[in-house]
N, C-alpha and C positions, 0 to 999 in steps of 0.2 A: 509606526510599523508594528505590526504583532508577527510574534512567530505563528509561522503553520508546519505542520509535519508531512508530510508523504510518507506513506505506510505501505509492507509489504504483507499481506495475508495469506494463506495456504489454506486447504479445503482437501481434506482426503477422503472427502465425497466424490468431490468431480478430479482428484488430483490434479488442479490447479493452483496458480497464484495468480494475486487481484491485486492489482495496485490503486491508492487511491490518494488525496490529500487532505485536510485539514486541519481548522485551525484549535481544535478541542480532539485528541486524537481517540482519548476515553468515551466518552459520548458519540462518535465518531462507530468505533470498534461494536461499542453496544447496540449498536443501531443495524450495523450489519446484520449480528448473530440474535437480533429479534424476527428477523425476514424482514426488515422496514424498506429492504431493496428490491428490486426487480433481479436485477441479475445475482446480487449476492443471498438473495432467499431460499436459491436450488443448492448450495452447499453447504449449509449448514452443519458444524457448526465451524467458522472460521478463524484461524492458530494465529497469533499474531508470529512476523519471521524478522523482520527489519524494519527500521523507522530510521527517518534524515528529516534533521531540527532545520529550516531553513527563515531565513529572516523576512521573507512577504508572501502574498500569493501569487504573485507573478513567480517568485523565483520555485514556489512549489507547483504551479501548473507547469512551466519547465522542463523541470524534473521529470514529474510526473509523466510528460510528453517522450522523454527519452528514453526511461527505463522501458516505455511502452514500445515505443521506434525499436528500442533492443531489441528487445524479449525479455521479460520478467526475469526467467529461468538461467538466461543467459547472462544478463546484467549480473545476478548475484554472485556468479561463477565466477565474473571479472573482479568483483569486490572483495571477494574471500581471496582469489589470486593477489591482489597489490594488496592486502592485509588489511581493510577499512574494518 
């Protein structure tokens, strides 16, 4: 099993947050803020906000599914609420 990360980005371009996951979070990151994305190339340049170390890809597409289901914006309200 390899760790993967799900990460949280900010953009005070578009004032949003992107959530995304993998398994090199650095390369990952840099990849974003070259526009190598479709969606993430309109915000440039993108803040890193929150990362979760998770132990597979299953358990970070998961994740990743949830914070989505929430709301980015929301989730992180709940996190800083219960103190993660």
């Amino acid at each position: 099993m390899n760790e993967h990360v799900v990460y949280i980005l900010f953009s005070e371009k578009l004032n949003r947050y992107y959530v995304g996951q993998s398994e090199n979070f650095e390369n990952r990151l840099e990849h974003h803020n070259k526009g190598r994305n479709k969606y993430t190339s309109k915000g440039l340049p993108w803040k890193f906000v929150f990362k979760f170390i998770v132990n597979d890809r299953r358990a970070a597409i998961l994740l990743e599914s949830k914070i989505k289901k929430r709301g980015i914006n929301r989730y992180l309200t709940d996190i800083k609420f219960f103190g993660m």
